[in-house]
C-alpha positions as CSV (number, residue, x, y, z in Angstrom):
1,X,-4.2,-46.2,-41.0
2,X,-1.8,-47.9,-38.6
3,X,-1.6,-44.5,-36.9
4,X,-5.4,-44.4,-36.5
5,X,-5.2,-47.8,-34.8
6,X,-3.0,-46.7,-32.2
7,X,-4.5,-43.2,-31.4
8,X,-7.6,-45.6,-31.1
9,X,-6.2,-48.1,-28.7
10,X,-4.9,-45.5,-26.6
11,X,-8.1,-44.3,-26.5
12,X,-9.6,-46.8,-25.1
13,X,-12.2,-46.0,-22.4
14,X,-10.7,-45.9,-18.7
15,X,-12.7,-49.1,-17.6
16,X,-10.7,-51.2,-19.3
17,X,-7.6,-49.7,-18.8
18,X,-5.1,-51.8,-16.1
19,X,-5.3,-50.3,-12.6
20,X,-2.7,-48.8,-11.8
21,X,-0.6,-49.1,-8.7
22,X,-1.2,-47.3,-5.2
23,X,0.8,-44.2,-5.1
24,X,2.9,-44.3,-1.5
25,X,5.1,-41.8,-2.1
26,X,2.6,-39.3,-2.4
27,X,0.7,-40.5,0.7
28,X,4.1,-40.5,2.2
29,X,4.8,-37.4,1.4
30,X,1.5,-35.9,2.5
31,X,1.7,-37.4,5.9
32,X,5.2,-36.4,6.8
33,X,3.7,-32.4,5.7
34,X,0.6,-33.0,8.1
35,X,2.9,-34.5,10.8
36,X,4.7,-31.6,10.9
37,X,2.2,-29.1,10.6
38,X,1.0,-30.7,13.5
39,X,4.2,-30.1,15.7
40,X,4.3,-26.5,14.5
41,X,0.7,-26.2,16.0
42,X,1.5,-27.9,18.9
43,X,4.8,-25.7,19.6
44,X,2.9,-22.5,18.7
45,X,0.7,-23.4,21.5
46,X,3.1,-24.0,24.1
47,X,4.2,-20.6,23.3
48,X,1.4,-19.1,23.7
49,X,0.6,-21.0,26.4
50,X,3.7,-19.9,28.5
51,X,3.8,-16.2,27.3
52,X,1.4,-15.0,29.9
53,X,4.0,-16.6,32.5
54,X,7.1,-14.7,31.1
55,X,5.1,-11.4,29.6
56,X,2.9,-8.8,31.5
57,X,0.3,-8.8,28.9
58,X,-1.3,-5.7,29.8
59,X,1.6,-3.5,30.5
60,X,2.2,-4.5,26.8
61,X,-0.9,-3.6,25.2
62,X,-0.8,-0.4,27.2
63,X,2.1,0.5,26.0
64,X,1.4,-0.1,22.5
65,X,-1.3,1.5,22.7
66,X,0.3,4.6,24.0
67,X,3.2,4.1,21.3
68,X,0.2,3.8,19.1
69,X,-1.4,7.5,20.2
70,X,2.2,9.1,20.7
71,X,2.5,8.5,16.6
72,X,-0.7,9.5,15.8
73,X,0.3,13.0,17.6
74,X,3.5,13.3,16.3
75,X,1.4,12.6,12.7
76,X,-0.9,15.5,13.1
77,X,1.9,17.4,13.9
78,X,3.4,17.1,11.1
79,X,0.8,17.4,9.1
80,X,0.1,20.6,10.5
81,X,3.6,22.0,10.2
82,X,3.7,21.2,6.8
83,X,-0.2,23.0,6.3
84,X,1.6,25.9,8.0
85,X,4.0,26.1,5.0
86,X,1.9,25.6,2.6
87,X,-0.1,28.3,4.0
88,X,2.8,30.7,3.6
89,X,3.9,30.1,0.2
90,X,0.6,30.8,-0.7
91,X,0.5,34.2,1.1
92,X,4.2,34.9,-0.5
93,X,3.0,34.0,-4.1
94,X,0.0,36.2,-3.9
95,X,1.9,38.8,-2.7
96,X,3.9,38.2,-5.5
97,X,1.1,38.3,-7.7
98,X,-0.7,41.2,-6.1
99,X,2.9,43.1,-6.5
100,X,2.6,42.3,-10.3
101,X,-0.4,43.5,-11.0
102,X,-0.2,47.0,-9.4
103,X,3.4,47.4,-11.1
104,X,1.6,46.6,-14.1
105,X,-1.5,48.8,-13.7
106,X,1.1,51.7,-12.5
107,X,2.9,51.0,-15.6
108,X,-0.2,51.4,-18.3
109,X,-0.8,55.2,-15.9
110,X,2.5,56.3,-16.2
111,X,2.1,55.9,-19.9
112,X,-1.1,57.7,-19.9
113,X,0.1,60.3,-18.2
114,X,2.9,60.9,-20.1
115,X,1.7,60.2,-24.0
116,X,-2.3,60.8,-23.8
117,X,-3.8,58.8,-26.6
118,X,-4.7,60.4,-29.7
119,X,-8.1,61.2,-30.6
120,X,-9.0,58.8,-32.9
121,X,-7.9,56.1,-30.4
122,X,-10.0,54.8,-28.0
């Protein structure tokens, strides 16, 4: 029972529980992250601000953009060099193949030839 009492009083509904006190640590806390969030924006922009000044901006896009088309050749090269082997071991295996198969055929006449099949065989 005296268990039940206490479970009950601690319970007890939030409106008459005693307030509690104002958390300044947190606030603290929360305004020294927003004050310097706020200096990283404002040195970001001063970068970017400045860049222009110290960076031909479209002598670097240009040249990214021909970096940028350089690899995409150099990609499609590659690509096809390696369809061109591909290619080529496919050729060479059905060769192979092809080489097999008329070996094998020349095989099953050359036995013909030499023992003809009885009669009662088919």
């Amino acid at each position: 029972m005296r268990k039940a009492r206490r479970n009950s009083k601690l319970d007890q509904r939030r409106v008459f529980r005693p307030r509690r006190r104002f958390p300044y640590g947190a606030v603290l806390r929360q305004l020294t992250v927003v004050v310097l969030m706020l200096a990283a924006v404002a040195g970001i922009a001063v970068l970017l601000h400045q860049l222009p000044q110290q960076v031909d901006i479209m002598l670097l896009l240009s040249k990214a953009i021909d970096d940028l088309i350089g690899g995409v050749q150099q990609l499609l090269e590659a690509m096809l060099g390696l369809a061109a082997i591909v290619l080529i071991t496919a050729i060479a295996v059905l060769a192979g193949i092809l080489l097999l198969g008329a070996l094998w055929r020349l095989i099953r006449i050359i036995r013909l030839v030499i023992a003809p099949p009885a009669k009662g065989r088919r």
